[in-house]
C-alpha positions in Angstrom: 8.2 26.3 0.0 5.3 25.9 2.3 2.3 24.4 0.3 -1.2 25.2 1.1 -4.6 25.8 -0.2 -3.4 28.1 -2.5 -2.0 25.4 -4.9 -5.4 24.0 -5.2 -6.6 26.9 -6.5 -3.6 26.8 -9.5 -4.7 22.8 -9.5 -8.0 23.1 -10.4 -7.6 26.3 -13.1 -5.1 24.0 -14.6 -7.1 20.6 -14.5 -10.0 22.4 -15.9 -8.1 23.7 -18.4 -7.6 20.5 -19.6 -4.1 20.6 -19.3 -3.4 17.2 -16.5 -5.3 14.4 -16.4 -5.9 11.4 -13.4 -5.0 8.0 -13.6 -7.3 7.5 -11.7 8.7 -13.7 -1.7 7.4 -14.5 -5.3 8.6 -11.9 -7.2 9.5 -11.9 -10.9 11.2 -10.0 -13.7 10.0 -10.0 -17.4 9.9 -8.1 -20.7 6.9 -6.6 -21.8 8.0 -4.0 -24.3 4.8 -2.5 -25.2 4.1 -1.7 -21.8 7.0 0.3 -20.5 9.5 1.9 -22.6 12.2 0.5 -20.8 10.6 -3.1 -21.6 11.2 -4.2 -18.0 8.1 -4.8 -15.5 8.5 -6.4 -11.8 6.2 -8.5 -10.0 6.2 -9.1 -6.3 4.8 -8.4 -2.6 6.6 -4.6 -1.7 8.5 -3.7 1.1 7.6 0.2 1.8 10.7 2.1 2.4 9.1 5.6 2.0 5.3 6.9 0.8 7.2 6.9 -2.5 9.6 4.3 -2.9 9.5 0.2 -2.6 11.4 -2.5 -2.5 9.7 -5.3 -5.5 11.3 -8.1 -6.6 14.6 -7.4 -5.6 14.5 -3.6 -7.7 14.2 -0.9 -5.7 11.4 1.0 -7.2 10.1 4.4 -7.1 6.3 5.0 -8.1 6.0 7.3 -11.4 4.4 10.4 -10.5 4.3 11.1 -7.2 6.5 13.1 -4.4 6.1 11.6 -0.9 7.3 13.4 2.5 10.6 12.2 3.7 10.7 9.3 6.4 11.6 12.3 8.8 9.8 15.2 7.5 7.2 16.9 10.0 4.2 18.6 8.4 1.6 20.3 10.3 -2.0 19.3 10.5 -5.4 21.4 10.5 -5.2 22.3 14.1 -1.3 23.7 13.6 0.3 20.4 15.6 3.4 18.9 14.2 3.1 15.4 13.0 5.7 12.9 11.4 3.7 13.6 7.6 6.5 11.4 6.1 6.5 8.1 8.5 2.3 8.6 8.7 2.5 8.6 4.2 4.8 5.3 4.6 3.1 3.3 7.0 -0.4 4.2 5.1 1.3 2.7 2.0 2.4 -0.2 3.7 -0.6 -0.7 5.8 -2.7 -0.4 2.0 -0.7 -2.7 -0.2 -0.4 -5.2 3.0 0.6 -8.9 1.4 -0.5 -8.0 -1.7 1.4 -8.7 -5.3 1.9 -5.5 -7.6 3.1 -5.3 -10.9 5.2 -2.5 -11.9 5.9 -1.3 -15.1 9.2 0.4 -15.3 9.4 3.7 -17.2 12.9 5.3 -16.5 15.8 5.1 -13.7 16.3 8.4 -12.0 19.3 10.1 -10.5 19.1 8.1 -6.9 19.0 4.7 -8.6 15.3 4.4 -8.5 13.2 2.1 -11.1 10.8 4.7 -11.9 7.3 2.4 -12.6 3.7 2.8 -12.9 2.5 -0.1 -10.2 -0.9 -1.8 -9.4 -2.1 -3.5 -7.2 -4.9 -6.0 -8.9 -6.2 -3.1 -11.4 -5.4 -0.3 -9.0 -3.0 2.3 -10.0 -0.4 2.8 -6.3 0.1 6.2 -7.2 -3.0 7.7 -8.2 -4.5 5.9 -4.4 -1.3 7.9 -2.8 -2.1 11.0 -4.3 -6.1 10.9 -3.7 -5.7 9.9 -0.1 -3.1 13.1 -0.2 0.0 10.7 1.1 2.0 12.3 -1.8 2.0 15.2 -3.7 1.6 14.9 -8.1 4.3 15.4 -9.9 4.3 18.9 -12.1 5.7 19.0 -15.9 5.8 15.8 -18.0 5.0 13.3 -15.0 1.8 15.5 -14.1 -0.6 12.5 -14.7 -1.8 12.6 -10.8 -2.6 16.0 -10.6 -6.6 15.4 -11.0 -6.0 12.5 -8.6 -4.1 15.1 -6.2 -7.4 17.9 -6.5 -9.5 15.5 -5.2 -7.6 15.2 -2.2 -7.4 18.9 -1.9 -10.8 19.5 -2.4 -11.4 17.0 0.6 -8.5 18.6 2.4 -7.3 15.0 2.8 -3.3 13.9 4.1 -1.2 16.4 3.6 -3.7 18.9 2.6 -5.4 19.3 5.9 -2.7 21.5 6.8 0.9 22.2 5.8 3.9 21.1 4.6 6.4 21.1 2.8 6.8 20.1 -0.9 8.2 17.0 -1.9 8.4 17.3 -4.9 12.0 18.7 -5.3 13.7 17.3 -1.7 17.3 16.1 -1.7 17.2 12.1 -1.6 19.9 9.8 -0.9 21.4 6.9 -3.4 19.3 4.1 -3.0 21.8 1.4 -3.4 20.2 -1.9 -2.1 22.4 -2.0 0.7 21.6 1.3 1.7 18.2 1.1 0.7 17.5 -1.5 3.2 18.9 0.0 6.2 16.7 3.2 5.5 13.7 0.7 5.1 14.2 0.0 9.2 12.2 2.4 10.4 9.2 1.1 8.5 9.6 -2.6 9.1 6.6 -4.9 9.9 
């Protein structure tokens, strides 16, 4: 499905609604139960493998929610011209988190493998900054805490909202197994 302005029409009847909200190689593991239902959170410098998924503390991690573009996806900006949308979202990532130690509070594992976490970086939350720079789209349903963070970049027609792509919120991933994980990480290494 090819998203567009339209959506931020639905976003903002939906935000004012009230019904989402915004939010707005030393590396550790520890429990901390009462901030992630899982009880796990990881601390470390990230290695970007895609506008949504990292590589922290040895985990592979992807951030709670928010859909990125695909390392090869091709989105089209405001003047109609094909652009790499999913490589441009990964290297922003990278290029914003730089040397810099997140924490990451896991919530769940999903299908592909992925510690689903809520990260910051110093008291910044990663996904909210991906999906108000419009790098990565807000989850809908019971992950929709970015969708306030998303309107803003719609309203600025910001990232992927300058033109049009495709959604990523439901495309086919691969198994991240670490092995495989790190080979997809290539294209994106520093």
């Amino acid at each position: 499905m090819r998203r567009t302005g339209l959506i931020g029409v639905v976003v903002l009847a939906a935000t004012a609604a009230g019904l989402c909200s915004a939010s707005a190689s030393d590396s550790r593991v520890t429990d901390s139960r009462a901030d992630s239902p899982s009880g796990e959170s990881v601390t470390g410098r990230a290695r970007v493998l895609s506008g949504d998924t990292l590589l922290v503390g040895g985990r592979v991690i992807g951030l709670y929610g928010v859909a990125a573009p695909g390392l090869k996806q091709t989105c089209l900006n405001a003047q109609g011209q094909s652009y790499a949308c999913g490589a441009h979202s990964a290297k922003a990532l990278a290029a914003h988190l730089k040397e810099a130690t997140l924490s990451c509070q896991i919530r769940e594992t999903d299908s592909y493998g992925r510690a689903i976490s809520v990260c910051h970086r110093d008291r910044e939350d990663v996904s909210a900054w991906m999906a108000e720079k419009g790098l990565a789209m807000a989850e809908r349903g019971e992950k929709a805490a970015y969708v306030g963070a998303e309107t803003v970049a719609w309203g600025k027609r910001l990232g992927l909202w300058a033109g049009s792509f495709e959604d990523p919120t439901s495309r086919p991933r691969t198994s991240y197994v670490r092995a495989n994980a790190l080979a997809d990480a290539q294209p994106e290494a520093r």
